[in-house]
Jmol script that loads the backbone (N, CA, C; Angstrom):
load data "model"
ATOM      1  N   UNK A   1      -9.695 -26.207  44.112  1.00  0.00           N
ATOM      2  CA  UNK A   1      -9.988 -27.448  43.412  1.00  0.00           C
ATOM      3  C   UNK A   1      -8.688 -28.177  43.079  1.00  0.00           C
ATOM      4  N   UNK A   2      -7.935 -27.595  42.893  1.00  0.00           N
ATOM      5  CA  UNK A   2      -6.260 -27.893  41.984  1.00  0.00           C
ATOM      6  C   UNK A   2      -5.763 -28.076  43.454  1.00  0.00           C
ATOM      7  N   UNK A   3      -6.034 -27.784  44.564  1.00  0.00           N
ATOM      8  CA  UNK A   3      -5.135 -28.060  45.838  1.00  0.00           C
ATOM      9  C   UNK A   3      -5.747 -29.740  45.870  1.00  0.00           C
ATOM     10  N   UNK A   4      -6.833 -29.607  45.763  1.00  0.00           N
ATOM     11  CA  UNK A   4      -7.402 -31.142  46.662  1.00  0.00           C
ATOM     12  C   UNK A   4      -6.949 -31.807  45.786  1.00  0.00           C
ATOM     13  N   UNK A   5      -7.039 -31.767  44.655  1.00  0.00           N
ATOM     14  CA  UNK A   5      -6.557 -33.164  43.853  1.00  0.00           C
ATOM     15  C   UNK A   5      -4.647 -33.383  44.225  1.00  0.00           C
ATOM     16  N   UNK A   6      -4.230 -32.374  44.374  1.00  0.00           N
ATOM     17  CA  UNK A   6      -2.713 -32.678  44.919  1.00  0.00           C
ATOM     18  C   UNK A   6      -2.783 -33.036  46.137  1.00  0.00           C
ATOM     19  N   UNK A   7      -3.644 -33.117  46.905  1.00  0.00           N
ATOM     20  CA  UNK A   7      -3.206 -33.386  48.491  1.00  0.00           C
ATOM     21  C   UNK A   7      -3.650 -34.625  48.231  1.00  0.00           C
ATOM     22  N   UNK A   8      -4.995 -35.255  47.362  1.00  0.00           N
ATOM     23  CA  UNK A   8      -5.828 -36.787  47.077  1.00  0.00           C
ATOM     24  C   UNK A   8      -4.382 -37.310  46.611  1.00  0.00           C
ATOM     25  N   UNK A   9      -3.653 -36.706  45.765  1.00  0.00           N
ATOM     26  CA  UNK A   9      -2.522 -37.456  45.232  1.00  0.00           C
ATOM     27  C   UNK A   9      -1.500 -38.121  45.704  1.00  0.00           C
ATOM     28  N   UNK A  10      -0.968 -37.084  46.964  1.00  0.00           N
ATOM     29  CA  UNK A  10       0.052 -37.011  47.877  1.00  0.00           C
ATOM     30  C   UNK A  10      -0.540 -38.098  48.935  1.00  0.00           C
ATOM     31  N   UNK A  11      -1.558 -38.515  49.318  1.00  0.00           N
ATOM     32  CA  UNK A  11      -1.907 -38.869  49.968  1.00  0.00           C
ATOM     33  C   UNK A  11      -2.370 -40.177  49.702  1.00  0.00           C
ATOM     34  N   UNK A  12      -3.009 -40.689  48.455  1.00  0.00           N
ATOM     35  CA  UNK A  12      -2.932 -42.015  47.670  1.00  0.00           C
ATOM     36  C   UNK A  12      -1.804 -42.157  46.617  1.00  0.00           C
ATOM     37  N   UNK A  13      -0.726 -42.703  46.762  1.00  0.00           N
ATOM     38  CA  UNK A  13       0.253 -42.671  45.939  1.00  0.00           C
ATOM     39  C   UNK A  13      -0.165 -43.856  45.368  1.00  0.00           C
ATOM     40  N   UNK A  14      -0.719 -44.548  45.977  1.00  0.00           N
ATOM     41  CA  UNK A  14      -1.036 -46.065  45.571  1.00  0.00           C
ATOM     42  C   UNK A  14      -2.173 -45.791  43.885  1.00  0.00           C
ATOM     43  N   UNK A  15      -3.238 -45.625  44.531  1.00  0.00           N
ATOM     44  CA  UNK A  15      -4.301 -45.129  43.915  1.00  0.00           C
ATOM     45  C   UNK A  15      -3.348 -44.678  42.789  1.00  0.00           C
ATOM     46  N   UNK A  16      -3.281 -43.434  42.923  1.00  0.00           N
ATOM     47  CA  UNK A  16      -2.609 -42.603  41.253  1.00  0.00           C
ATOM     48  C   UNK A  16      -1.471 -43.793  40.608  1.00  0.00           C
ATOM     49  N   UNK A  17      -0.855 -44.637  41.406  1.00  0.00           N
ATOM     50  CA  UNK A  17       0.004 -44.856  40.595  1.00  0.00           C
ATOM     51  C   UNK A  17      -0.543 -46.546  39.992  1.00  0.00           C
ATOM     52  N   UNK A  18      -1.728 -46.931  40.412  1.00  0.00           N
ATOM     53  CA  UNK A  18      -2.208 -47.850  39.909  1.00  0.00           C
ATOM     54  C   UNK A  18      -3.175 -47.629  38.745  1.00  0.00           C
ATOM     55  N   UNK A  19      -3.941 -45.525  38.765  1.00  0.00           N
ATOM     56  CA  UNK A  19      -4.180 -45.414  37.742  1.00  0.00           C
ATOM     57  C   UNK A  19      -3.306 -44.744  36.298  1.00  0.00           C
ATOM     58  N   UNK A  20      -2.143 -44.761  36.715  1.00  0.00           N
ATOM     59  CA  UNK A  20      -1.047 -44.436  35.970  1.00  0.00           C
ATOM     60  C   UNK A  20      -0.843 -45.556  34.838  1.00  0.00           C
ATOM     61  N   UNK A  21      -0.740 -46.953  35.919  1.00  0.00           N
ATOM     62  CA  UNK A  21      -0.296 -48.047  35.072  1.00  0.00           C
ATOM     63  C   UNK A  21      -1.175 -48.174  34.212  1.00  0.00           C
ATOM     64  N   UNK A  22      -2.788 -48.034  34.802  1.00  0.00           N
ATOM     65  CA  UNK A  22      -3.623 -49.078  33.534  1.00  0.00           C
ATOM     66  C   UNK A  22      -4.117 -48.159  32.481  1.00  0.00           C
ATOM     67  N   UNK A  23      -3.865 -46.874  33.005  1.00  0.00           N
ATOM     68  CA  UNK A  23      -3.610 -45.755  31.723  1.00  0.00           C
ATOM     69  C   UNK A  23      -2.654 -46.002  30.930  1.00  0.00           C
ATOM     70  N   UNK A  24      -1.964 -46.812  31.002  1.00  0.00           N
ATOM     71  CA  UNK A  24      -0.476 -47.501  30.190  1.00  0.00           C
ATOM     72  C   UNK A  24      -0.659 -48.333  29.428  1.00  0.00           C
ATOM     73  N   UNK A  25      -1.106 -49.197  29.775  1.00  0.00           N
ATOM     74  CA  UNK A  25      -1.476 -50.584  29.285  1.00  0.00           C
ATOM     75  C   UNK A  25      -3.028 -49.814  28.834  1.00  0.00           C
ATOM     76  N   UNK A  26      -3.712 -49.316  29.006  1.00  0.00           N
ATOM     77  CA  UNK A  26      -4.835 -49.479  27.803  1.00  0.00           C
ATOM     78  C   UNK A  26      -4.190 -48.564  26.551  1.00  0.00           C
ATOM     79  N   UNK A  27      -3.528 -47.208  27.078  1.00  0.00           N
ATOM     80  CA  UNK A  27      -2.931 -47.121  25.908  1.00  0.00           C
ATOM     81  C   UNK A  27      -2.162 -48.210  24.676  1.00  0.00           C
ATOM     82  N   UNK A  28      -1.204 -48.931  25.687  1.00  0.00           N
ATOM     83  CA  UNK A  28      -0.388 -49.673  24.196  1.00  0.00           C
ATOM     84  C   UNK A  28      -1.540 -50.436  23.913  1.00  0.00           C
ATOM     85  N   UNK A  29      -2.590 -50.888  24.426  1.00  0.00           N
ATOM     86  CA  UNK A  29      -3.487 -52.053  23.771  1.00  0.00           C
ATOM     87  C   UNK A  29      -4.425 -51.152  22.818  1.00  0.00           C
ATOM     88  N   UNK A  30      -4.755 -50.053  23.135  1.00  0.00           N
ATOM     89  CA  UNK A  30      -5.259 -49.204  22.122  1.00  0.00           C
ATOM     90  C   UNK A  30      -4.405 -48.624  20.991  1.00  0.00           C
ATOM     91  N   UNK A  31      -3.339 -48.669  21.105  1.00  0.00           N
ATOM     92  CA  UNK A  31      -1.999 -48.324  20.179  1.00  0.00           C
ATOM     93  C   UNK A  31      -1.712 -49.583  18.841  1.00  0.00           C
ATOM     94  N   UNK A  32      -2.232 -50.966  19.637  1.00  0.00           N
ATOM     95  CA  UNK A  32      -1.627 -52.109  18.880  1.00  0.00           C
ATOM     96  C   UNK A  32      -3.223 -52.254  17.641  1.00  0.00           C
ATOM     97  N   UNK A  33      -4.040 -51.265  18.461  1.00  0.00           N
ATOM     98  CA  UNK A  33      -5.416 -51.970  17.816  1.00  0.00           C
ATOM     99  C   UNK A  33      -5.795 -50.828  16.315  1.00  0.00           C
ATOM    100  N   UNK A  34      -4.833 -49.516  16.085  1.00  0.00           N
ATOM    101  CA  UNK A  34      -5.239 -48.591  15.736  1.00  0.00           C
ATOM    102  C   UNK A  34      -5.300 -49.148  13.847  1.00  0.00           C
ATOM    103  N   UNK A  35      -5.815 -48.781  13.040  1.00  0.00           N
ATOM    104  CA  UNK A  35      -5.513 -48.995  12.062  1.00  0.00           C
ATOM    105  C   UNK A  35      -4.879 -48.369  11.128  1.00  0.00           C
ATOM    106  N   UNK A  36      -3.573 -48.227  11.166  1.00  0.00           N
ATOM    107  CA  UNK A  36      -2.798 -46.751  10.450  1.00  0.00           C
ATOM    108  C   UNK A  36      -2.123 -47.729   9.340  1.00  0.00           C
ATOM    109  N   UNK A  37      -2.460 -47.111   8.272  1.00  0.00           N
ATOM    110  CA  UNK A  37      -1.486 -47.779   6.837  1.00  0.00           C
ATOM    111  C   UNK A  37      -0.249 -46.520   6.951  1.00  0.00           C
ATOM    112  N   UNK A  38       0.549 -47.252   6.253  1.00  0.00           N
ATOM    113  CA  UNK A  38       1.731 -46.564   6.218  1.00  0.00           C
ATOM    114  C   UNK A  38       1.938 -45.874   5.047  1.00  0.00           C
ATOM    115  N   UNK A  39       1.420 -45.939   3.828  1.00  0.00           N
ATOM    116  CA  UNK A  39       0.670 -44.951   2.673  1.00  0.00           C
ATOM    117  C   UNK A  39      -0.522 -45.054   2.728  1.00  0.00           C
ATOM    118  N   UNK A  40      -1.009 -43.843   3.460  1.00  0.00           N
ATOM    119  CA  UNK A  40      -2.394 -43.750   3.113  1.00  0.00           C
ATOM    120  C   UNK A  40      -3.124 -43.831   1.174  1.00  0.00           C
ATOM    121  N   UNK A  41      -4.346 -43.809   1.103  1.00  0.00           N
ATOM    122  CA  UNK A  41      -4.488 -43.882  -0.349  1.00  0.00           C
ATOM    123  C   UNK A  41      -5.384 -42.966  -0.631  1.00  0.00           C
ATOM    124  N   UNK A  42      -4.162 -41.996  -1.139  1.00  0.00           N
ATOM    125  CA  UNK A  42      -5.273 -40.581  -1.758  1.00  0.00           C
ATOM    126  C   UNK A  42      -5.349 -40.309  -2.597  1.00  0.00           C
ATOM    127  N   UNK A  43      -5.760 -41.110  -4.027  1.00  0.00           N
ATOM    128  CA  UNK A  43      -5.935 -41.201  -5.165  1.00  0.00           C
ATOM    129  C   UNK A  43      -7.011 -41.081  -5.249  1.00  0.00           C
ATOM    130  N   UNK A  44      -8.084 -40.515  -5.937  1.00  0.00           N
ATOM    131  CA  UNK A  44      -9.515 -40.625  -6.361  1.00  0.00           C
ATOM    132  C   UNK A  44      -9.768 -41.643  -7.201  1.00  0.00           C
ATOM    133  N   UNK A  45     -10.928 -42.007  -7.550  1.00  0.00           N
ATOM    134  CA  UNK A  45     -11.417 -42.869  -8.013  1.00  0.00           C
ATOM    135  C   UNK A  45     -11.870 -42.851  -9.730  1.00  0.00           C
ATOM    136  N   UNK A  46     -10.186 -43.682 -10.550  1.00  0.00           N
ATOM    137  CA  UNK A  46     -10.529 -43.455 -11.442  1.00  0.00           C
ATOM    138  C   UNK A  46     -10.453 -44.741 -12.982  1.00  0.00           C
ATOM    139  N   UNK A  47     -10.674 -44.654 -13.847  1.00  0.00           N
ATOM    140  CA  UNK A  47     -11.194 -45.767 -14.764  1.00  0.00           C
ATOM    141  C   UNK A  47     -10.070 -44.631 -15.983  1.00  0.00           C
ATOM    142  N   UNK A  48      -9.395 -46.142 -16.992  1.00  0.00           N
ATOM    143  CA  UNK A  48      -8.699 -45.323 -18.049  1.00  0.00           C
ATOM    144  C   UNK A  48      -9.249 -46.119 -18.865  1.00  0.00           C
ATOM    145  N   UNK A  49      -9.266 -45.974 -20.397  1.00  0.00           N
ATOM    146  CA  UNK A  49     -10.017 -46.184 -21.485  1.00  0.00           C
ATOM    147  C   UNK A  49      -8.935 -46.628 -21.900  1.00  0.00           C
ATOM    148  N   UNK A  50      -8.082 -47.129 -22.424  1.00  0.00           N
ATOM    149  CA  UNK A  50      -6.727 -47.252 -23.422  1.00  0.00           C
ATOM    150  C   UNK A  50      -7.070 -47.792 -24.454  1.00  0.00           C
ATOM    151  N   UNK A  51      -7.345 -47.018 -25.894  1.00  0.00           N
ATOM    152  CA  UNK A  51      -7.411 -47.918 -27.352  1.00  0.00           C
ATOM    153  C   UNK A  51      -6.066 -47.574 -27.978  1.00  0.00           C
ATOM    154  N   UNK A  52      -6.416 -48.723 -28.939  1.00  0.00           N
ATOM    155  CA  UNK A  52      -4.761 -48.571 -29.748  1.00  0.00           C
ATOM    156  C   UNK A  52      -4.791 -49.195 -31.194  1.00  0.00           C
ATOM    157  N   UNK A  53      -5.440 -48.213 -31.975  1.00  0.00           N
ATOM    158  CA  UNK A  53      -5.183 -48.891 -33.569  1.00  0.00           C
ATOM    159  C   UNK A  53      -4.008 -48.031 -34.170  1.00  0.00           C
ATOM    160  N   UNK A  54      -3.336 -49.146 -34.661  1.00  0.00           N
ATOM    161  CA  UNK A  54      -1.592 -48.764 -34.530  1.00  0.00           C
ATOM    162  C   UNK A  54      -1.814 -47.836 -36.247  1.00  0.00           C
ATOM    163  N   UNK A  55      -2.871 -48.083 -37.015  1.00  0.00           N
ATOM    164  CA  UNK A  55      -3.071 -47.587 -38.400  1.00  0.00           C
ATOM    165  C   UNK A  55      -3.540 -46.105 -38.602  1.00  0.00           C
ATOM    166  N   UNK A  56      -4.001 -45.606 -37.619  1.00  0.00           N
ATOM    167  CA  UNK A  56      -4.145 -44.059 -37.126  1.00  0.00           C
ATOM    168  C   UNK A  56      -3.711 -43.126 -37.213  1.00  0.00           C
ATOM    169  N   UNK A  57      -3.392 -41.885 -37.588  1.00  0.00           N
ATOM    170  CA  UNK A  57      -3.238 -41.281 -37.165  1.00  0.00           C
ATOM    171  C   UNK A  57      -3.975 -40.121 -36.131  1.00  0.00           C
ATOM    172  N   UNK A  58      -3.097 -38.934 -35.275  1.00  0.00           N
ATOM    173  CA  UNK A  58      -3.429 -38.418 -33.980  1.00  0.00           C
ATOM    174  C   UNK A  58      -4.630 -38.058 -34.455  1.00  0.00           C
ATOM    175  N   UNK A  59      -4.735 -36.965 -35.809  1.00  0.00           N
ATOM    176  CA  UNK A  59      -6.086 -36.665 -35.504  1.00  0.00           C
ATOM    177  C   UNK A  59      -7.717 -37.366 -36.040  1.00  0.00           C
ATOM    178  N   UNK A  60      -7.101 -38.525 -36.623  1.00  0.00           N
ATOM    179  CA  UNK A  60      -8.269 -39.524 -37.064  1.00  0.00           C
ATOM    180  C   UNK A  60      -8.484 -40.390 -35.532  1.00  0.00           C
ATOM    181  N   UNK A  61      -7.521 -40.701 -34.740  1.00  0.00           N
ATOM    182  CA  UNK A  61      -7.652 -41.174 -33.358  1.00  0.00           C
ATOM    183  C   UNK A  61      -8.998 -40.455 -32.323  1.00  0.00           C
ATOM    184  N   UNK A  62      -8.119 -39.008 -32.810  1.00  0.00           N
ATOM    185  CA  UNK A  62      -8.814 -37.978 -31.744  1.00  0.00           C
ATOM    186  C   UNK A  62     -10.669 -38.185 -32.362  1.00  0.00           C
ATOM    187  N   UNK A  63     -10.347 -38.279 -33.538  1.00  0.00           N
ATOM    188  CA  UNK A  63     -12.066 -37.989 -34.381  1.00  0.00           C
ATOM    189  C   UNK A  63     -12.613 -39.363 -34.222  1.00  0.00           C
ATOM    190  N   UNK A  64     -12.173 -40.215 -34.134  1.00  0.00           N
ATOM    191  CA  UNK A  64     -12.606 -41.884 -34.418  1.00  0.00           C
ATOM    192  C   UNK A  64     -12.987 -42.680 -33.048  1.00  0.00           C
ATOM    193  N   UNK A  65     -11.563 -41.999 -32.071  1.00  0.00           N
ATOM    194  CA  UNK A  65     -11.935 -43.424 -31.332  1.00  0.00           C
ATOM    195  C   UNK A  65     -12.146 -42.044 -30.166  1.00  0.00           C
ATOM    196  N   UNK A  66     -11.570 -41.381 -29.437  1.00  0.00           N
ATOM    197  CA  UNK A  66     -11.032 -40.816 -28.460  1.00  0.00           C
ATOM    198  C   UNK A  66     -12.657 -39.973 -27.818  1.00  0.00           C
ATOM    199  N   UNK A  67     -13.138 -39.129 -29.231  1.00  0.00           N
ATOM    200  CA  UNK A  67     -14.356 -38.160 -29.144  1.00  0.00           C
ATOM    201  C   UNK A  67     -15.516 -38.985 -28.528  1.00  0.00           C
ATOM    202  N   UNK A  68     -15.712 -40.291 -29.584  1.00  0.00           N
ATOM    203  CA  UNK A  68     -16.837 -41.119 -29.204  1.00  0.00           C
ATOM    204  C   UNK A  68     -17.396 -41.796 -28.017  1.00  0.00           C
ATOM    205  N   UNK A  69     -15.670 -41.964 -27.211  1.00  0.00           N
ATOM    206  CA  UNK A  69     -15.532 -42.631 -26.013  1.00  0.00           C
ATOM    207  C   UNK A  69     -15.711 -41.534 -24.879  1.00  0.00           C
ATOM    208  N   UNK A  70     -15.519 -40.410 -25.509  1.00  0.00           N
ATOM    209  CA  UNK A  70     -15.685 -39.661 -24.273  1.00  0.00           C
ATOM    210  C   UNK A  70     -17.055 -38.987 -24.032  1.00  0.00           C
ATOM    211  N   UNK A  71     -17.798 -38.890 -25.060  1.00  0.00           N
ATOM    212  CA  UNK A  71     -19.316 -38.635 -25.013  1.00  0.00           C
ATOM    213  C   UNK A  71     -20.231 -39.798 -24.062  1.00  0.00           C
ATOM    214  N   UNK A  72     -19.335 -40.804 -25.206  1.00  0.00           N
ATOM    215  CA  UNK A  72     -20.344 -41.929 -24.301  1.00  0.00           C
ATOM    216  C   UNK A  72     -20.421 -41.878 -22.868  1.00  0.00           C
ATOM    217  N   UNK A  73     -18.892 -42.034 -22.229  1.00  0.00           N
ATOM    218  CA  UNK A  73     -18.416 -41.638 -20.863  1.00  0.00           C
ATOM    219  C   UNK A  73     -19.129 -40.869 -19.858  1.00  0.00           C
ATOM    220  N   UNK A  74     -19.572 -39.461 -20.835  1.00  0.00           N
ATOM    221  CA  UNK A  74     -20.196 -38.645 -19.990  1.00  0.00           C
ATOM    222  C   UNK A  74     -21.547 -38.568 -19.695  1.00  0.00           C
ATOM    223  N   UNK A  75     -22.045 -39.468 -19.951  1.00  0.00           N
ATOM    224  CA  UNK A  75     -23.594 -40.079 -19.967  1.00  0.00           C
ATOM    225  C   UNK A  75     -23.526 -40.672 -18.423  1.00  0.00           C
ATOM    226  N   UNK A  76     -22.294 -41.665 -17.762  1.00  0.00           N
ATOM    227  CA  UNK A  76     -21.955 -42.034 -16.843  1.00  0.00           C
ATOM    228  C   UNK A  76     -22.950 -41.394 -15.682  1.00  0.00           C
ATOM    229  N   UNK A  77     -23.376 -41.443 -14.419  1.00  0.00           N
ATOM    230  CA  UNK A  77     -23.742 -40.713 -13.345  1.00  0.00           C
ATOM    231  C   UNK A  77     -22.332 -41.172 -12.842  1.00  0.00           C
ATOM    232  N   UNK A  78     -22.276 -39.782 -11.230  1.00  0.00           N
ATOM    233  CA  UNK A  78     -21.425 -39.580 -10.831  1.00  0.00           C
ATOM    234  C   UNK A  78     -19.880 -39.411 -11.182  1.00  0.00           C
ATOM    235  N   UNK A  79     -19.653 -38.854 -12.178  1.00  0.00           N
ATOM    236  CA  UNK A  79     -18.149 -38.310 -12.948  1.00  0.00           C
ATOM    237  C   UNK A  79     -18.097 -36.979 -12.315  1.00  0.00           C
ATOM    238  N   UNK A  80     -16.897 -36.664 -12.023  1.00  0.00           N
ATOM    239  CA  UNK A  80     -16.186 -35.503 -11.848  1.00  0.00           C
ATOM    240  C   UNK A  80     -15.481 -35.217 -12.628  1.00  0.00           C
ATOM    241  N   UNK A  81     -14.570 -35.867 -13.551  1.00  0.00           N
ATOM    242  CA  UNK A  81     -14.193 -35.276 -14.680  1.00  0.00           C
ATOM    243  C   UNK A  81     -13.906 -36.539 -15.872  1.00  0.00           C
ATOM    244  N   UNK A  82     -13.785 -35.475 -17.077  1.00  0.00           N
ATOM    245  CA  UNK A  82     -12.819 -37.068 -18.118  1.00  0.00           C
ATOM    246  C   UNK A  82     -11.562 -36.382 -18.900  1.00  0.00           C
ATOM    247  N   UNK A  83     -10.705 -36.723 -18.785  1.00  0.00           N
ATOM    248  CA  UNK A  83      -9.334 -36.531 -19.032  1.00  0.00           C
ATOM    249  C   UNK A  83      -8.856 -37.086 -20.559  1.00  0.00           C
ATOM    250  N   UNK A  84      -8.642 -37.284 -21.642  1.00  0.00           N
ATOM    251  CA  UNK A  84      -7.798 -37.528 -22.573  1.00  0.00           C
ATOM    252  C   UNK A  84      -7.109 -36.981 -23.421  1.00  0.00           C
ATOM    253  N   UNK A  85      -6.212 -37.873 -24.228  1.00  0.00           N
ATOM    254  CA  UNK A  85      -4.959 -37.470 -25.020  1.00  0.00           C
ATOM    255  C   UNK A  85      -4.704 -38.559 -26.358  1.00  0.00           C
ATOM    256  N   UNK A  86      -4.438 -37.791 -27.112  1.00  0.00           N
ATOM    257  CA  UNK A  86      -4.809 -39.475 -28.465  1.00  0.00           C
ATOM    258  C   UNK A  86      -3.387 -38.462 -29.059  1.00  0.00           C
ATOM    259  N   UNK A  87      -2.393 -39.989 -29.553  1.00  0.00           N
ATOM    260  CA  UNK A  87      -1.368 -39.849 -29.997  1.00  0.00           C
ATOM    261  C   UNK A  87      -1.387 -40.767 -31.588  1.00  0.00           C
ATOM    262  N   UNK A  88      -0.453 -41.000 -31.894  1.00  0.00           N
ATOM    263  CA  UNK A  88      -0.478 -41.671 -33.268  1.00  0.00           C
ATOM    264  C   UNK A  88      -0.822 -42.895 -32.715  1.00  0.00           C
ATOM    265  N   UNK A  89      -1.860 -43.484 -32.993  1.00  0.00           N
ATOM    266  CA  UNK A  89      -2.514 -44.982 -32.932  1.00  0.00           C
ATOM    267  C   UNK A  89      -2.413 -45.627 -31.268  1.00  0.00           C
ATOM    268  N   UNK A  90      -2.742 -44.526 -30.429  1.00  0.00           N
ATOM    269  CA  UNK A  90      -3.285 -44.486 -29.321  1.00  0.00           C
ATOM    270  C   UNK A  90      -4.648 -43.345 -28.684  1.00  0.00           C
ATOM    271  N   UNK A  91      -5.084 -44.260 -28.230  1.00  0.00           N
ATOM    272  CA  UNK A  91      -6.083 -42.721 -27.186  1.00  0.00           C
ATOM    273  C   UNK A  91      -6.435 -43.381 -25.757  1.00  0.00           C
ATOM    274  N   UNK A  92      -5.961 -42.458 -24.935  1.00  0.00           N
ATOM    275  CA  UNK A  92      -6.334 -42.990 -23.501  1.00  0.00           C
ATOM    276  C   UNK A  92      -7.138 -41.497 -23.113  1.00  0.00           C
ATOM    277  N   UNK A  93      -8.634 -42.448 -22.415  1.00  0.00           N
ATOM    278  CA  UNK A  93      -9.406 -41.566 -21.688  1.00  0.00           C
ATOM    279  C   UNK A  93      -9.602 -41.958 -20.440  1.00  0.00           C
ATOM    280  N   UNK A  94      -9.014 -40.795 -19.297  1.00  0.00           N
ATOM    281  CA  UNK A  94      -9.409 -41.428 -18.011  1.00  0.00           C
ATOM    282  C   UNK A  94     -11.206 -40.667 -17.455  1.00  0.00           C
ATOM    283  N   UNK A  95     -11.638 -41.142 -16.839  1.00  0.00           N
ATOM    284  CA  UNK A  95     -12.832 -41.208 -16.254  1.00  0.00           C
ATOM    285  C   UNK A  95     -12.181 -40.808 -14.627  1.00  0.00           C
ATOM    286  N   UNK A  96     -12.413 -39.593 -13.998  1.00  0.00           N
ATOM    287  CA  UNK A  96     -12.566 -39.312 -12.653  1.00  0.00           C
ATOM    288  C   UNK A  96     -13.959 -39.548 -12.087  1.00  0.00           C
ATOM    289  N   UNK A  97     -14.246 -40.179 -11.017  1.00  0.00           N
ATOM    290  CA  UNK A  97     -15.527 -40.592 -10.605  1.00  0.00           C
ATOM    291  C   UNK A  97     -15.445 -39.513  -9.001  1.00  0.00           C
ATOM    292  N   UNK A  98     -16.564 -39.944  -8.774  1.00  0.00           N
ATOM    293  CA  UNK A  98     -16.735 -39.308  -7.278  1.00  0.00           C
ATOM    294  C   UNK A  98     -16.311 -40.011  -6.059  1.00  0.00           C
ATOM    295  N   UNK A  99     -15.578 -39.981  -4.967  1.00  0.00           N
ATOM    296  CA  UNK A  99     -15.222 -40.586  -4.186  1.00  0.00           C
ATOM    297  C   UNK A  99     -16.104 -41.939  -3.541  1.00  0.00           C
ATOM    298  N   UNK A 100     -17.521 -41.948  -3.498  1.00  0.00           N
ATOM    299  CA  UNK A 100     -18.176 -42.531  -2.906  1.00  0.00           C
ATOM    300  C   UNK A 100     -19.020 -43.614  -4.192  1.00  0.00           C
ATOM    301  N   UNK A 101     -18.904 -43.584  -5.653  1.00  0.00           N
ATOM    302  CA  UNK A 101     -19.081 -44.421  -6.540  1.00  0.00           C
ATOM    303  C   UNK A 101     -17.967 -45.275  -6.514  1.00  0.00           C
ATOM    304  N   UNK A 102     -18.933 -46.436  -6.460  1.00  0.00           N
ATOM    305  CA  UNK A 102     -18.602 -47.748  -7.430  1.00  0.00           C
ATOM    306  C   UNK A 102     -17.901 -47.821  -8.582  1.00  0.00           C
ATOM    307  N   UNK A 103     -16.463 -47.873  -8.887  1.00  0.00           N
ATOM    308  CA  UNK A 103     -16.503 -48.150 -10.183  1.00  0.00           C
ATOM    309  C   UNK A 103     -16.713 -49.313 -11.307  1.00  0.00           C
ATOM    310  N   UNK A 104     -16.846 -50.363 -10.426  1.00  0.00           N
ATOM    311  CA  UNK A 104     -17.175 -51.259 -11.151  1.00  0.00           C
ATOM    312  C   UNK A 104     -18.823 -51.531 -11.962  1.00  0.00           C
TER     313      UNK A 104
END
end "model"
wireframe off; spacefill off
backbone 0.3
color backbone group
């Protein structure tokens, strides 16, 4: 089998080398068409909460604003996780969603 296609070869130089070229050219035209970002984006899909009553302290934050927001949060469909941290007269809660939700 591997002989005949070398003797078809040897014998149409034309042939092979005309399917050489347009094996060439569809490559670069398939090359120019590809869609490659140059950072892909592999971040999951996520939402942050940021409150900020500057009159707070961490653990009236944590009890006041931080707890409430994150209950509510988890009522959400499709969450994979919720993340927060409450500092003196801050609390940020992030919301991890599922790849294929909407976050808006």
């Amino acid at each position: 089998m591997l002989d005949k296609i070398i003797h078809f070869s040897i014998k149409n130089k034309i042939v092979i080398g005309l399917f050489t070229i347009a094996l060439i050219i569809w490559g670069s035209y398939s090359l120019t068409q590809l869609p490659i970002d140059a950072v892909p984006d592999i971040t999951n899909n996520q939402v942050q909460v940021i409150t900020s009553s500057p009159s707070l302290a961490a653990g009236e934050i944590e009890r006041l604003v931080t707890f409430p927001v994150e209950q509510t949060m988890a009522t959400i469909p499709g969450i994979e996780e919720v993340r927060s941290f409450s500092r003196f007269g801050l609390s940020v809660v992030t919301i991890v969603f599922k790849d294929n939700i909407n976050v808006y």
